[in-house]
C-alpha positions as CSV (number, residue, x, y, z in Angstrom):
1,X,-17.6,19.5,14.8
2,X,-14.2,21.0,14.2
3,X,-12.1,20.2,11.2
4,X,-8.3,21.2,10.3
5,X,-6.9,18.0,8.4
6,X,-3.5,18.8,7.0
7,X,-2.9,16.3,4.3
8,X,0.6,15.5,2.5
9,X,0.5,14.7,-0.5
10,X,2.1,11.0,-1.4
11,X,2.2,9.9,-5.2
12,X,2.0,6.1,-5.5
13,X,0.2,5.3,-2.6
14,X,-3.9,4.8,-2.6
15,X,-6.5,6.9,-1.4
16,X,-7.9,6.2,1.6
17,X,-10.0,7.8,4.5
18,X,-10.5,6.3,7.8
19,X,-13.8,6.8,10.2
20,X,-13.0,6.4,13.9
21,X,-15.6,5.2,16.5
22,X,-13.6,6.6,19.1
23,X,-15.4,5.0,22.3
24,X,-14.9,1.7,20.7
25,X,-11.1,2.2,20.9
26,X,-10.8,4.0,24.1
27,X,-13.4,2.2,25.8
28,X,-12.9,-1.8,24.5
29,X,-9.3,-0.8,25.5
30,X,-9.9,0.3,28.6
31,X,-12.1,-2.6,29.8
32,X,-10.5,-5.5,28.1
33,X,-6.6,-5.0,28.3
34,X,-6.8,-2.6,31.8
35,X,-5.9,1.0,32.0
36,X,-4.7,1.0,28.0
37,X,-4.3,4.3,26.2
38,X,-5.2,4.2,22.2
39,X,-1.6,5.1,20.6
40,X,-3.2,7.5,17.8
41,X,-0.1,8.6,16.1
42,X,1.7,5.0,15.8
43,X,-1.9,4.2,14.2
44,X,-1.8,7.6,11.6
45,X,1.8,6.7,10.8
46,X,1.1,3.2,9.9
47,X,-1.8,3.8,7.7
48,X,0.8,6.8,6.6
49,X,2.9,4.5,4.9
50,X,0.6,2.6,3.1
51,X,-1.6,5.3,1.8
52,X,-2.5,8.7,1.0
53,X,-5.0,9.7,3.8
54,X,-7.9,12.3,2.5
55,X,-8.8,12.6,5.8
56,X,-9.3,11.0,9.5
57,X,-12.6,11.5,11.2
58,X,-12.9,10.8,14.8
59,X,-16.7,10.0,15.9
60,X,-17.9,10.3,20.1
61,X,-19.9,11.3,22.8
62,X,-17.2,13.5,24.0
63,X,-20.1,14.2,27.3
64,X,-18.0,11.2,28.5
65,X,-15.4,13.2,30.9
66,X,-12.9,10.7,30.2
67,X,-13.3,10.8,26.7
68,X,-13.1,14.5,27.1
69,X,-9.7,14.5,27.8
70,X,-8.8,12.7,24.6
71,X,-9.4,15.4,22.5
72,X,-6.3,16.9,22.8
73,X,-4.4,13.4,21.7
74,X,-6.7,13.4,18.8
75,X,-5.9,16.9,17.7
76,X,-2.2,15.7,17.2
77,X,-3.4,13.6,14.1
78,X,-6.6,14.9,13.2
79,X,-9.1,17.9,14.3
80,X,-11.9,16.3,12.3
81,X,-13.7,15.1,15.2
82,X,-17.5,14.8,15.3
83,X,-19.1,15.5,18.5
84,X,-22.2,12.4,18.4
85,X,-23.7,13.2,21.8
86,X,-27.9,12.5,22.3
87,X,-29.5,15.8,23.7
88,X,-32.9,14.4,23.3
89,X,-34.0,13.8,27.1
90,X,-36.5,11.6,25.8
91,X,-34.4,8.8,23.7
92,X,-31.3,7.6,25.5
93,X,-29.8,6.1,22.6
94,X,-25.9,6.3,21.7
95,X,-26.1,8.0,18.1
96,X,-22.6,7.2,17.5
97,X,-22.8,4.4,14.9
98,X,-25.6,6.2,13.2
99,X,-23.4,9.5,12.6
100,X,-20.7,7.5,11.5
101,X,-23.1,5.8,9.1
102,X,-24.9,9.0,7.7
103,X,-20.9,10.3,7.4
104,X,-19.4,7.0,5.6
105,X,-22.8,7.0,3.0
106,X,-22.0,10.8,1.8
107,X,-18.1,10.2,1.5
108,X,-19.0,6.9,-0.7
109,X,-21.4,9.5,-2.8
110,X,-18.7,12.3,-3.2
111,X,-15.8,10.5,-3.0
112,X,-15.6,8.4,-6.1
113,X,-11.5,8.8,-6.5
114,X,-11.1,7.1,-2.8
115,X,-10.4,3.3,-3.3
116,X,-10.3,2.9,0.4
117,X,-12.4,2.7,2.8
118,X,-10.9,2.3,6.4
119,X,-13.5,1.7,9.5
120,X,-12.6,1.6,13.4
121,X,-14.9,-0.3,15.0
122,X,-16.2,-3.7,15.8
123,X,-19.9,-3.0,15.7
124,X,-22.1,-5.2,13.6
125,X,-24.1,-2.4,12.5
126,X,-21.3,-1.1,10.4
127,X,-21.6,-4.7,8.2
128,X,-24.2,-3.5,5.6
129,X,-22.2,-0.6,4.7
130,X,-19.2,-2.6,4.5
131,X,-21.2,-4.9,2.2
132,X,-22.3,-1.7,0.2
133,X,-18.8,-0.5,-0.3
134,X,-17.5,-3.5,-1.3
135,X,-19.9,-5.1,-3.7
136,X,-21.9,-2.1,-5.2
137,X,-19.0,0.8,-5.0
138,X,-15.8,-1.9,-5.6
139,X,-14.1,-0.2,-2.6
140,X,-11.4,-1.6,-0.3
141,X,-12.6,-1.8,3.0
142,X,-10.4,-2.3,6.4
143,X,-11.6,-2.8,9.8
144,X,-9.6,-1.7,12.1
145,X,-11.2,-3.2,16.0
146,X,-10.1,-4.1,19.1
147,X,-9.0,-7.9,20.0
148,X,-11.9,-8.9,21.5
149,X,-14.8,-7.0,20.8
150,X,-15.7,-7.1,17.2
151,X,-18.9,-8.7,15.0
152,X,-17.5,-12.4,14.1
153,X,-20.1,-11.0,10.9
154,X,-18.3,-7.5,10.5
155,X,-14.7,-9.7,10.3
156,X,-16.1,-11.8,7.3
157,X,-17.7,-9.1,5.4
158,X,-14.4,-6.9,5.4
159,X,-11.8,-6.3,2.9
160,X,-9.5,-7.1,5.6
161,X,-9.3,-6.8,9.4
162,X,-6.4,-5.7,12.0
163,X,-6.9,-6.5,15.7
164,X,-5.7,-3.9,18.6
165,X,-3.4,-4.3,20.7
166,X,-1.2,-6.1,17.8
167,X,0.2,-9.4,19.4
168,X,3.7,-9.6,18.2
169,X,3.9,-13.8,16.7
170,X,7.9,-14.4,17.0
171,X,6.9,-16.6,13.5
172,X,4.8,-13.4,12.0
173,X,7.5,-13.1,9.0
174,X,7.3,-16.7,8.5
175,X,4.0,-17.1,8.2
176,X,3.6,-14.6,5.3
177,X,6.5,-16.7,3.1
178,X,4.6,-19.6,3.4
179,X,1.2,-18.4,2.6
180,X,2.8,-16.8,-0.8
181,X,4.2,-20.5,-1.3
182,X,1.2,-21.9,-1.2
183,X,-1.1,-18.6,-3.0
184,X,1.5,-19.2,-6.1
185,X,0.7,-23.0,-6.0
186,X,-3.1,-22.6,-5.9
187,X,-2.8,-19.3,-8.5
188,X,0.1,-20.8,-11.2
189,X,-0.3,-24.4,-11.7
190,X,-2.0,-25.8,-14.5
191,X,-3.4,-28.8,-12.4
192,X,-4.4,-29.1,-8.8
193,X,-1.4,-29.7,-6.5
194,X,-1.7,-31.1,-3.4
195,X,1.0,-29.4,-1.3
196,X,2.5,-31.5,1.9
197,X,4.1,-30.1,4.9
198,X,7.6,-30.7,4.3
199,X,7.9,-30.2,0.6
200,X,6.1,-26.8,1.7
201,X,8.8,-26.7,4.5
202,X,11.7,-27.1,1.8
203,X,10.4,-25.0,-0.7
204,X,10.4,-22.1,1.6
205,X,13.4,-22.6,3.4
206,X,15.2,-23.1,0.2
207,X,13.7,-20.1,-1.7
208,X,14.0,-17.3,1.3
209,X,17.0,-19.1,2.8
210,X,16.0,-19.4,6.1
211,X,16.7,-22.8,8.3
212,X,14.3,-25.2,7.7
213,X,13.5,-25.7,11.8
214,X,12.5,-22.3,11.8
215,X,9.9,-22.9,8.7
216,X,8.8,-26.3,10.2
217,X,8.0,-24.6,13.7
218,X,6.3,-21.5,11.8
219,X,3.9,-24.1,9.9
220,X,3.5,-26.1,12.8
221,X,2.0,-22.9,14.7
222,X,-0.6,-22.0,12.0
223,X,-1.9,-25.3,11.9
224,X,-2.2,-25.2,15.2
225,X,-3.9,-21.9,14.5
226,X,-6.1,-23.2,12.2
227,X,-4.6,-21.2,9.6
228,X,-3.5,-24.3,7.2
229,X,-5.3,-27.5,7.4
230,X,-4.2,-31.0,6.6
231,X,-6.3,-33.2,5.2
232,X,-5.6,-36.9,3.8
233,X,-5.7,-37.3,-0.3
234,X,-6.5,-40.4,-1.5
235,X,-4.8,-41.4,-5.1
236,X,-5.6,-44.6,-4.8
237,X,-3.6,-48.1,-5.3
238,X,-3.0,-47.4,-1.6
239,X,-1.0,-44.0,-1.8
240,X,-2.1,-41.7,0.4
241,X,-1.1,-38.6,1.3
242,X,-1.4,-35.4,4.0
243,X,-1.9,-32.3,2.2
244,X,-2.3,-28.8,3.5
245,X,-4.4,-25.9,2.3
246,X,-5.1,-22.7,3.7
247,X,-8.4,-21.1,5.3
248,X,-7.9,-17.6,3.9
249,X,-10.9,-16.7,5.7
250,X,-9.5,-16.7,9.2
251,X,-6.1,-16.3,8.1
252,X,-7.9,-12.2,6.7
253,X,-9.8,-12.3,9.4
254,X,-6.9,-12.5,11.7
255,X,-4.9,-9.7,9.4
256,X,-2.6,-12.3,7.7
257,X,-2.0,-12.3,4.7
258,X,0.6,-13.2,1.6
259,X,1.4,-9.7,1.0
């Protein structure tokens, strides 16, 4: 193990500390999108700006030659790295998740000023501590995976999820106006309102001042998504009408949000 983890101060922002399953990233990467390279400092500077990072712990079998040759990139953000290579010539097990795990249980012990809780990975195995963190400990907890390869049960259990490579969505902006439309409706209103598309349309065109075709096309897409759904309300004396609502679920799941 080798650890030198210089850490800047920054007032305001959360504590957080991220756990890195390393041959998740470098390997889903590899095999899913071809020949990609983890970008570890565009990933540090994100989370940067969003929170104070105690620390960033990098977790692999670095007996994997090319994984070997990483090391170096990782030692630009973090020389916390944990060397999880099986010796044993009698298991041939990857101990990987399990060092992680033994790592993430002690920080959640000893770190009791760290809100945040930030995982790499898309194993399942990493769900019941997610679970633990988040209902026994009241901790954040972001997964960080790549597209493709992660538990459909680690994705529900989390705080919030981000999927690698990010796909840029040309209506990205949009979409987060228009779920804060509709979070205000379902948080503020005194009675249940029944939203439609184009009086969610106007109301968010009007507000942010953007054109209206631009919002309509942007709504259109997450339905299509399955990010909003329309259903059909009955009031009855033959007025009907098509609501929407939103599946927060997948919109999380998919790292949308309001905010």
């Amino acid at each position: 193990m080798f650890r030198l983890f210089g850490r800047k101060k920054t007032d305001g922002k959360p504590k957080a500390i991220a756990f890195v399953d390393y041959e998740h990233w470098y390997i889903s990467l590899d095999k899913l999108f071809g020949n990609m390279r983890p970008d570890i400092k565009a990933w540090r500077d994100a989370l940067s700006e969003k929170y104070e990072m105690e620390e960033i712990i990098f977790f692999a079998d670095f007996s994997n030659p090319a994984l070997r040759q990483e090391i170096p990139r990782i030692r630009e953000v973090s020389n916390y790295i944990i060397e999880t290579q099986n010796t044993s010539t009698s298991f041939k097990k990857d101990f990987t998740d399990f060092i992680m795990l033994d790592h993430i249980y002690q920080k959640a012990m000893k770190s009791k000023d760290i809100g945040t809780f930030i995982l790499f990975s898309g194993d399942g195995h990493f769900n019941s501590v997610c679970s633990f963190l988040i209902s026994q400990l009241g901790k954040k907890v972001g997964v960080y995976a790549i597209r493709g390869a992660i538990s459909n049960q680690l994705k529900n259990t989390a705080s919030w999820v981000e999927l690698l490579p990010e796909i840029v969505d040309p209506y990205l902006d949009a979409y987060r106006l228009i779920l804060k439309n509709l979070k205000y409706l379902e948080e503020n209103k005194a009675k249940k309102s029944y939203p439609t598309f184009w009086a969610t349309v106007e109301s968010v065109s009007r507000f942010n001042r953007i054109r209206r075709k631009d919002v309509a096309m942007a709504l259109h897409s997450m339905i299509d998504k399955g990010y909003v759904v329309q259903k059909e309300v009955d009031f009855g004396g033959g007025k009907i009408i098509q609501s929407i609502s939103v599946d927060w679920k997948k919109c999380r799941a998919d790292g949308i949000d309001a905010d």
